[in-house]
PDB file as gemmi writes it, atoms N, CA and C in Angstrom:
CRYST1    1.000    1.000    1.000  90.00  90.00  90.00 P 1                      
ATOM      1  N   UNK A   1      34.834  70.759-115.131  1.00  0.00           N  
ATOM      2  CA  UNK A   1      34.571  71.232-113.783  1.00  0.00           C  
ATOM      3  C   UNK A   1      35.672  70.761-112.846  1.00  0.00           C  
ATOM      4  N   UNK A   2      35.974  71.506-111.662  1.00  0.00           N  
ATOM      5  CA  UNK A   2      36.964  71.246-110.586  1.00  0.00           C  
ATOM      6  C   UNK A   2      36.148  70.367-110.023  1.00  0.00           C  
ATOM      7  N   UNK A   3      36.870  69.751-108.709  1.00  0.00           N  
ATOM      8  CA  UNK A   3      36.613  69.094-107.509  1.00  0.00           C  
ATOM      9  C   UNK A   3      36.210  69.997-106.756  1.00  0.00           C  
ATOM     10  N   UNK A   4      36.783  71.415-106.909  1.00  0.00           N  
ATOM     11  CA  UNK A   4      35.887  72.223-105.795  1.00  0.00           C  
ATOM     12  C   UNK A   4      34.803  72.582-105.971  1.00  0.00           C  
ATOM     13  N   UNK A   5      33.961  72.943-107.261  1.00  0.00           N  
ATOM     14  CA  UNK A   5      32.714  73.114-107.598  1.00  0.00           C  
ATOM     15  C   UNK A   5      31.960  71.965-107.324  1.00  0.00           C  
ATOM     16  N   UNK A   6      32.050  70.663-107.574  1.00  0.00           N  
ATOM     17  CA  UNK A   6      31.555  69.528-107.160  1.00  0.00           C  
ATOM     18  C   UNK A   6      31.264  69.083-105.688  1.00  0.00           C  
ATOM     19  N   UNK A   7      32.354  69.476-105.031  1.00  0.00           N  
ATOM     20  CA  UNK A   7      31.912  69.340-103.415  1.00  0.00           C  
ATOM     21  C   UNK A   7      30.849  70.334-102.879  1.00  0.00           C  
ATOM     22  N   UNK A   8      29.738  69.262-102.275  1.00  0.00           N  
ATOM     23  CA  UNK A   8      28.696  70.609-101.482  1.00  0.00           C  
ATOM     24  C   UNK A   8      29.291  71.023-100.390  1.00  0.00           C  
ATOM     25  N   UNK A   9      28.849  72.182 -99.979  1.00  0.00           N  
ATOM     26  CA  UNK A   9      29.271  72.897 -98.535  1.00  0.00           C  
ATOM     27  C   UNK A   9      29.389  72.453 -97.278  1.00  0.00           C  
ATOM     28  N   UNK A  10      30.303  72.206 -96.697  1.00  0.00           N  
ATOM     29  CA  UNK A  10      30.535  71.697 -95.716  1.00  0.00           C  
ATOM     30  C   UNK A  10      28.851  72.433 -94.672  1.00  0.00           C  
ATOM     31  N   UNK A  11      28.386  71.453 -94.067  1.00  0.00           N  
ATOM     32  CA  UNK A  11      27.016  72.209 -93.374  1.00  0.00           C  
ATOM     33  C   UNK A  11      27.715  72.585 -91.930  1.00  0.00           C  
ATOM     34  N   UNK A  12      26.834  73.600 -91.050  1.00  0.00           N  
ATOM     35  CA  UNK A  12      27.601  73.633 -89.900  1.00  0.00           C  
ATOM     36  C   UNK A  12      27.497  72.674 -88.482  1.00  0.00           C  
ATOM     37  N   UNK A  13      26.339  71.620 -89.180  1.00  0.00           N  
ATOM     38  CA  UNK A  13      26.409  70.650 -87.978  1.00  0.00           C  
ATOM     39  C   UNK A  13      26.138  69.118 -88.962  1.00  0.00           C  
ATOM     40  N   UNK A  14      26.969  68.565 -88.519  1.00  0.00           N  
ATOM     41  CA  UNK A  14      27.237  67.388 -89.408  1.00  0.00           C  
ATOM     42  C   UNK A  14      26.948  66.035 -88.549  1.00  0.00           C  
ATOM     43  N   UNK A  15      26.541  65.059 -88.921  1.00  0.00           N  
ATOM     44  CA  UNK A  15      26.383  63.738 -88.030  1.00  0.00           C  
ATOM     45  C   UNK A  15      27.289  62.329 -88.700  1.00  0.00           C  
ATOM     46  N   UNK A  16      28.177  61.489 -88.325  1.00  0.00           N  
ATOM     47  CA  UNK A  16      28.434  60.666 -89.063  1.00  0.00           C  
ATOM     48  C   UNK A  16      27.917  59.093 -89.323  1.00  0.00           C  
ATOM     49  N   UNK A  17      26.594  58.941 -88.221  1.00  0.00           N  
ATOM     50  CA  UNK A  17      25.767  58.178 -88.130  1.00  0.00           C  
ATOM     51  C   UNK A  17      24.346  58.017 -89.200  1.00  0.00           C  
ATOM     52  N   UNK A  18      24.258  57.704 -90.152  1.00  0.00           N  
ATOM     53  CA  UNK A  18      23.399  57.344 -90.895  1.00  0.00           C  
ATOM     54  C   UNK A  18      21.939  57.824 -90.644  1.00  0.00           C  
ATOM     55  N   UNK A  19      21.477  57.355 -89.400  1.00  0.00           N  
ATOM     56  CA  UNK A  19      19.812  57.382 -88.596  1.00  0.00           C  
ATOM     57  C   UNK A  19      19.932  58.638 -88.179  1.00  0.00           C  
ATOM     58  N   UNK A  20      21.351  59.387 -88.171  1.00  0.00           N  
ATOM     59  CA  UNK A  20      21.006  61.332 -87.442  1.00  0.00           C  
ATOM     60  C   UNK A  20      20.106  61.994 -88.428  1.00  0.00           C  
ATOM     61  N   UNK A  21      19.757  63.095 -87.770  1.00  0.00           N  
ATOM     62  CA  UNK A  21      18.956  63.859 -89.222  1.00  0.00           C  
ATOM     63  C   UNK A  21      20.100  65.013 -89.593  1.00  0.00           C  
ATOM     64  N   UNK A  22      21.202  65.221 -88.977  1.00  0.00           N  
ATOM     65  CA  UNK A  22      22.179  66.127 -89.182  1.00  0.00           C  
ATOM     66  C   UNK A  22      22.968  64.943 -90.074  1.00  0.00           C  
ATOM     67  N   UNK A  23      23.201  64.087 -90.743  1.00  0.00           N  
ATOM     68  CA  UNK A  23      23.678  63.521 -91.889  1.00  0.00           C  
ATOM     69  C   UNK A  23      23.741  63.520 -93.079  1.00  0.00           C  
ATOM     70  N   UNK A  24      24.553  63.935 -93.586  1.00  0.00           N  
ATOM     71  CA  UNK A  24      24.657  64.544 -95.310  1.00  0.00           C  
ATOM     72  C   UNK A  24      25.475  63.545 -95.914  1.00  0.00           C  
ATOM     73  N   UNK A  25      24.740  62.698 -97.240  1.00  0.00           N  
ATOM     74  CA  UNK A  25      25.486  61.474 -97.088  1.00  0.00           C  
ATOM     75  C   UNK A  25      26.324  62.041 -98.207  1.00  0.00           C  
ATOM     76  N   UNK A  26      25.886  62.872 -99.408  1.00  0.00           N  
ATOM     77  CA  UNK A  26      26.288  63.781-100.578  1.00  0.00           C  
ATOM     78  C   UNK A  26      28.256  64.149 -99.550  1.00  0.00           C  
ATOM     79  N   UNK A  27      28.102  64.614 -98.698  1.00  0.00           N  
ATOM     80  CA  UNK A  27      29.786  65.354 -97.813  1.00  0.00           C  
ATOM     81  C   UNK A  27      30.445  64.193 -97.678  1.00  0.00           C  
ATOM     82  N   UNK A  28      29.791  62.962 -97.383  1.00  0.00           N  
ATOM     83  CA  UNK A  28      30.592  61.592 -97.160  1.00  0.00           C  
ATOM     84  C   UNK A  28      31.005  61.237 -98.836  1.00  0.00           C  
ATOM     85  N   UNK A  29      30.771  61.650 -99.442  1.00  0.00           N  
ATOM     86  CA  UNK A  29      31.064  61.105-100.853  1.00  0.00           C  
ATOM     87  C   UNK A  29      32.818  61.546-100.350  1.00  0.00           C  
ATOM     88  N   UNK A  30      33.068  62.360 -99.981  1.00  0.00           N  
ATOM     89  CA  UNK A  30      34.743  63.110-100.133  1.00  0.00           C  
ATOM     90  C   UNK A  30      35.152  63.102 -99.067  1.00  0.00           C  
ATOM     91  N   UNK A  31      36.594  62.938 -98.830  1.00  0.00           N  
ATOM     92  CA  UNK A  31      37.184  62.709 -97.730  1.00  0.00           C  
ATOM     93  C   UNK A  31      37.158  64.247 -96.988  1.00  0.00           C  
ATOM     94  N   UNK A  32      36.821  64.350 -95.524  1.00  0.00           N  
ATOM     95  CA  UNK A  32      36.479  65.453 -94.749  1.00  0.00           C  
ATOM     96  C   UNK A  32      37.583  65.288 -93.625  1.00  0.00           C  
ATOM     97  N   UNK A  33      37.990  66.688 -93.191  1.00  0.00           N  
ATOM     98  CA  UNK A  33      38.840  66.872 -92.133  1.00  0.00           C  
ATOM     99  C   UNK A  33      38.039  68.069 -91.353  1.00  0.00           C  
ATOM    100  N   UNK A  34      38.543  67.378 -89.976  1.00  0.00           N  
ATOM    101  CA  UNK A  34      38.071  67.855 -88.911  1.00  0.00           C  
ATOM    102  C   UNK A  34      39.488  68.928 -87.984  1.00  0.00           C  
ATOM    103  N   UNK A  35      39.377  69.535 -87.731  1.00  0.00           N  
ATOM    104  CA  UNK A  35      40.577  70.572 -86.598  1.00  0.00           C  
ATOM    105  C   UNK A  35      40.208  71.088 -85.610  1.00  0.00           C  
ATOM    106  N   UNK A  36      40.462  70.580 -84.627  1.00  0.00           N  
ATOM    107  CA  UNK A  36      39.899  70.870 -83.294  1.00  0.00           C  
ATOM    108  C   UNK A  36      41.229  71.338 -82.196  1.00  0.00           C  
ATOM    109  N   UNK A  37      40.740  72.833 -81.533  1.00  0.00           N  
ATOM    110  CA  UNK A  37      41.770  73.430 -80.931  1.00  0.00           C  
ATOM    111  C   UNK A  37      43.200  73.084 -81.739  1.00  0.00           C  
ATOM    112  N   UNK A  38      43.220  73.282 -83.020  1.00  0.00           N  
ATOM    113  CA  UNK A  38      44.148  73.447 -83.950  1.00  0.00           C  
ATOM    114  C   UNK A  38      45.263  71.991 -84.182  1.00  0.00           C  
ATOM    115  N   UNK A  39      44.416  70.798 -83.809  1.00  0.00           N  
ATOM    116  CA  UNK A  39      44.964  69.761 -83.921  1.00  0.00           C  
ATOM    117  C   UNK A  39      44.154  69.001 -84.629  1.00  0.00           C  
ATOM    118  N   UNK A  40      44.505  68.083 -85.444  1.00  0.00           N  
ATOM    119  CA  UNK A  40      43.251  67.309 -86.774  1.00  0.00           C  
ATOM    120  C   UNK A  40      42.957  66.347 -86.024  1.00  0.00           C  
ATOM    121  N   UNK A  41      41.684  65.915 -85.876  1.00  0.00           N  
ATOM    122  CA  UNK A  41      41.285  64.526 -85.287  1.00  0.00           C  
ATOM    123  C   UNK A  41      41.010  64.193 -86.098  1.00  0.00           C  
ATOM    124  N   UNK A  42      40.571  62.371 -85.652  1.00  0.00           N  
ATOM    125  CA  UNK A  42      40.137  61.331 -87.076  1.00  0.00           C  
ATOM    126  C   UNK A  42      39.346  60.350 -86.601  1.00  0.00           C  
ATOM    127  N   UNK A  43      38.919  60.856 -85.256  1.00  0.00           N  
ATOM    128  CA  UNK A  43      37.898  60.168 -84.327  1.00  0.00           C  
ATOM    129  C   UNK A  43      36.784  60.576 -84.170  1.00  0.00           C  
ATOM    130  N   UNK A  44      36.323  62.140 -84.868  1.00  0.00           N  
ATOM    131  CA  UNK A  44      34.921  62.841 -84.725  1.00  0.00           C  
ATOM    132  C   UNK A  44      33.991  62.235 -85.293  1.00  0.00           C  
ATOM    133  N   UNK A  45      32.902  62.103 -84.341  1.00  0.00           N  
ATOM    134  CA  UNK A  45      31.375  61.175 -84.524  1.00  0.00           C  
ATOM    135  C   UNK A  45      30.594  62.460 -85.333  1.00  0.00           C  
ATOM    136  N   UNK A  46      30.437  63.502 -84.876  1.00  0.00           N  
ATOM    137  CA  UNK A  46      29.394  64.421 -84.575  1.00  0.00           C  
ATOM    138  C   UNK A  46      30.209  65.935 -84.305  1.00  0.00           C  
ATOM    139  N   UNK A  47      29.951  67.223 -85.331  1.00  0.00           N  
ATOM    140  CA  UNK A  47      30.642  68.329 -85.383  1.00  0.00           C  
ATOM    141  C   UNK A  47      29.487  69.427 -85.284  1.00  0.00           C  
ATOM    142  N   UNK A  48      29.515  70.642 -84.364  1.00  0.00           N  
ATOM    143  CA  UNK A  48      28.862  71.504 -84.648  1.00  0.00           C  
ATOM    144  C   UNK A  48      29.439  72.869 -84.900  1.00  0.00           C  
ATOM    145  N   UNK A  49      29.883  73.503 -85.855  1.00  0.00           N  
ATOM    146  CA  UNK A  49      30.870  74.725 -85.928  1.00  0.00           C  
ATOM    147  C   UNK A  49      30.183  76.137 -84.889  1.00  0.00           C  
ATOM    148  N   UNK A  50      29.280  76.326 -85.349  1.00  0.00           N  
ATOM    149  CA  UNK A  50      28.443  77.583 -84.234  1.00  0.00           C  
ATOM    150  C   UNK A  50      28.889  77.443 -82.878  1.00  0.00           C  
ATOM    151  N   UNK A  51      28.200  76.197 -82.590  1.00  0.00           N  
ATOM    152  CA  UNK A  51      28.284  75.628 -80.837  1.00  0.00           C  
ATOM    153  C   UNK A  51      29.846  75.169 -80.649  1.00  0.00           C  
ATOM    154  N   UNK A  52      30.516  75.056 -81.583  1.00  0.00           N  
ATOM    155  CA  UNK A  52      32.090  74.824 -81.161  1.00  0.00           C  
ATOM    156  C   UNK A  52      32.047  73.482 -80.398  1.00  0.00           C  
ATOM    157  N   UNK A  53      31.479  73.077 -80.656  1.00  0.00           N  
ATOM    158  CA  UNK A  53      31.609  71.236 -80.174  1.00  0.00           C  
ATOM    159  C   UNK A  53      31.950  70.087 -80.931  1.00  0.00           C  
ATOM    160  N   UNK A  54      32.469  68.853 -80.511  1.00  0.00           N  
ATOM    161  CA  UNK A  54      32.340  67.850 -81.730  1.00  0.00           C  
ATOM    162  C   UNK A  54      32.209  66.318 -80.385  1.00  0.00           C  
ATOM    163  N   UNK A  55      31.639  65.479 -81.288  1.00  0.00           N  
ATOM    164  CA  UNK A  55      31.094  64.511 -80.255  1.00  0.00           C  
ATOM    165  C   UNK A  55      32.485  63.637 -80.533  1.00  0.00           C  
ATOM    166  N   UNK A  56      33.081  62.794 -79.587  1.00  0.00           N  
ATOM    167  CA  UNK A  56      34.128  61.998 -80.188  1.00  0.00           C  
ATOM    168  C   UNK A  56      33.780  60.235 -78.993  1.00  0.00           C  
ATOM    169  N   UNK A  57      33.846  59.059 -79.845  1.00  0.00           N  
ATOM    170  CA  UNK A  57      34.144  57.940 -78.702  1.00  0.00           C  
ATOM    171  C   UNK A  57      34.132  58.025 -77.819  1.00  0.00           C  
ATOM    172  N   UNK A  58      33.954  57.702 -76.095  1.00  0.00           N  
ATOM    173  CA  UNK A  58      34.395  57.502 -75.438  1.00  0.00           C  
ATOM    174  C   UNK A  58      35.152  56.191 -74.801  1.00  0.00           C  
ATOM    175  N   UNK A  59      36.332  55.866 -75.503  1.00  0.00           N  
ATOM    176  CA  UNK A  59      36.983  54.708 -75.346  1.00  0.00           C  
ATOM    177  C   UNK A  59      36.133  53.129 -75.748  1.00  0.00           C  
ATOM    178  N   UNK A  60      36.224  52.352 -75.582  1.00  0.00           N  
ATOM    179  CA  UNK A  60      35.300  50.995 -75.835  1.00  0.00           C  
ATOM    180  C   UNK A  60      34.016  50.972 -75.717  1.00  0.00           C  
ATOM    181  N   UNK A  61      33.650  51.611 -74.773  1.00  0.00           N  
ATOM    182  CA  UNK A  61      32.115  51.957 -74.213  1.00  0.00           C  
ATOM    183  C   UNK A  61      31.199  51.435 -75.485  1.00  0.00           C  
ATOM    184  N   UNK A  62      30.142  51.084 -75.350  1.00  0.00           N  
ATOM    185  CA  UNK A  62      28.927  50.920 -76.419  1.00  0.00           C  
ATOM    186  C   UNK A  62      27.783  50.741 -75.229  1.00  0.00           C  
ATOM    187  N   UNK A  63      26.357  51.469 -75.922  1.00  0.00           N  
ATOM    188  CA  UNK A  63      25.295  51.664 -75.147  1.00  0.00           C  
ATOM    189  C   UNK A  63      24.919  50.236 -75.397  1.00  0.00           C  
ATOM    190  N   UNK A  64      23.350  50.048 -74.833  1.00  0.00           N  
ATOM    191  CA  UNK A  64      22.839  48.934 -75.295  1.00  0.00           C  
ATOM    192  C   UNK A  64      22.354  48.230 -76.389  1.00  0.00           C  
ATOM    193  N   UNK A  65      22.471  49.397 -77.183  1.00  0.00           N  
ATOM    194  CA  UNK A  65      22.212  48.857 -78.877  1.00  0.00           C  
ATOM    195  C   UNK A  65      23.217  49.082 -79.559  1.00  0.00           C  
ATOM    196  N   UNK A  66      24.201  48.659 -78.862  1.00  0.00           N  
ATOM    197  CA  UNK A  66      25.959  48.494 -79.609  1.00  0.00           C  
ATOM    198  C   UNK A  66      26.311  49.848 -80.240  1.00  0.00           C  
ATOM    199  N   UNK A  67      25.836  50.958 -79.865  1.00  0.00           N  
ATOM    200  CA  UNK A  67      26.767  52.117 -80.555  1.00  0.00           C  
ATOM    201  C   UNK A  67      27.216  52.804 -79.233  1.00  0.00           C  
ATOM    202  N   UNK A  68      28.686  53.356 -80.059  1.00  0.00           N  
ATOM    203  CA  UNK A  68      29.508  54.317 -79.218  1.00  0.00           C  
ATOM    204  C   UNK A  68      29.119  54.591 -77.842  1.00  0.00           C  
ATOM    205  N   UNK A  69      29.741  54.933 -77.309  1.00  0.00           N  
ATOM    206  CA  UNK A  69      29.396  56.106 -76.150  1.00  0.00           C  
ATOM    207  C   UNK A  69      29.628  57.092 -76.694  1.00  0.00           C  
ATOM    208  N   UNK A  70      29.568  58.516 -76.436  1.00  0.00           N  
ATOM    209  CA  UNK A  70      29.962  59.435 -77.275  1.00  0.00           C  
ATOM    210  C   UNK A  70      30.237  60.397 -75.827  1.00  0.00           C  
ATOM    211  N   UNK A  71      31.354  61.631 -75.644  1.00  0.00           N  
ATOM    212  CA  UNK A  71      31.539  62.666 -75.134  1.00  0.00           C  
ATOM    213  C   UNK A  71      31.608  63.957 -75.820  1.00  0.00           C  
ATOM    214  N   UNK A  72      31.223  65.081 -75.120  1.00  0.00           N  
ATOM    215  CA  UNK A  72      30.839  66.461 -75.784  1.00  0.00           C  
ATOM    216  C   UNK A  72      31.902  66.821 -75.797  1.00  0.00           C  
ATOM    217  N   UNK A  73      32.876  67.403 -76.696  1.00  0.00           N  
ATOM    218  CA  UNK A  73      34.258  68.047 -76.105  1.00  0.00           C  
ATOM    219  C   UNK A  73      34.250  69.733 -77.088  1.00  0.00           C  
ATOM    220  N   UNK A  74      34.042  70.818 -76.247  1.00  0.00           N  
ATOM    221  CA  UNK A  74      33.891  72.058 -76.587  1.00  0.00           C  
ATOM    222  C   UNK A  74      35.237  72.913 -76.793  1.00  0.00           C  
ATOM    223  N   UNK A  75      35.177  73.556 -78.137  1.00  0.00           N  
ATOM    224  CA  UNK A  75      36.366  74.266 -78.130  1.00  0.00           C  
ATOM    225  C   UNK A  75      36.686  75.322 -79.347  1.00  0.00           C  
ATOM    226  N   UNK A  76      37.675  75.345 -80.172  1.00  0.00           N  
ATOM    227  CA  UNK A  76      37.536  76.109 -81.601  1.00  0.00           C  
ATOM    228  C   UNK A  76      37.325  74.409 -82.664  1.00  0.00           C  
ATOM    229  N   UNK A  77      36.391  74.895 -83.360  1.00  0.00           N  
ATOM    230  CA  UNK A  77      36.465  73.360 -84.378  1.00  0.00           C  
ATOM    231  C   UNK A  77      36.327  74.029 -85.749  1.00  0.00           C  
ATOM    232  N   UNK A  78      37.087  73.460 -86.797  1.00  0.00           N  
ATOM    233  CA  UNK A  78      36.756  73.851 -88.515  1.00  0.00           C  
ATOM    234  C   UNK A  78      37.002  72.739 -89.175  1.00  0.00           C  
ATOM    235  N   UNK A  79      36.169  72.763 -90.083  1.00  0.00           N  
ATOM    236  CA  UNK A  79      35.660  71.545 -91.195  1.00  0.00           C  
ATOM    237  C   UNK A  79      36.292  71.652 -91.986  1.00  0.00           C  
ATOM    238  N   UNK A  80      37.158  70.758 -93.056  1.00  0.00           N  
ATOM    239  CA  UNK A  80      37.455  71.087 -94.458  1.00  0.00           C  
ATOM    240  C   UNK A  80      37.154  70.010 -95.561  1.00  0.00           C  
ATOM    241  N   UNK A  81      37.405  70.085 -96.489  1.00  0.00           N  
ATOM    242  CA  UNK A  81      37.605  68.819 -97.647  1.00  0.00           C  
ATOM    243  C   UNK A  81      39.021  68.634 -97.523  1.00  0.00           C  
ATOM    244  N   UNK A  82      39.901  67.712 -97.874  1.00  0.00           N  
ATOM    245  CA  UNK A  82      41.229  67.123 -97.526  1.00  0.00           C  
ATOM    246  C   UNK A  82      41.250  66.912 -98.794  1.00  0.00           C  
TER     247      UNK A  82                                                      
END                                                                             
C-alpha cells in the first residue's frame, strides 16, 4: 500500500486542540499543511475550508486557563498532507 491510501481525508473543519470535537487525532498521525491566501502558515490552531477561515495565536496572549488567544482570520484556505 502507498502513503496515500493510508492517509484519511483531510475533514473540512479541523481543530488542533485535543478537548475540540472538530479533532481528528488519526490526520495528526501525518504531517499537514495549511495555505492561506496562497501563503503556507505553520501557526494554524483551527481550519474551516467551507467558511474559509482558520483560527491562528494571537501573539502571547493566553486566557485564564493558559490557552492561546486565538483570532478569526477569513480568506481562501486549503489543506494538504506535506
Amino acid at each position: 500500500m502507498t502513503e496515500a491510501t493510508e492517509r484519511p481525508p483531510l475533514p473540512d473543519h479541523l481543530a488542533a486542540d485535543p478537548r475540540s470535537p472538530h479533532h481528528v487525532a488519526a490526520v495528526f498521525e501525518h504531517e499537514i499543511g495549511i495555505r492561506f491566501n496562497d501563503k503556507q502558515r505553520f501557526d494554524v490552531d483551527e481550519y474551516c475550508l467551507s467558511e474559509g477561515w482558520v483560527k491562528v495565536a494571537a501573539g502571547k496572549a493566553v486566557d485564564r486557563r493558559g490557552r492561546p488567544l486565538t483570532v478569526k482570520l477569513k480568506g481562501k484556505v486549503e489543506a494538504f498532507y506535506l
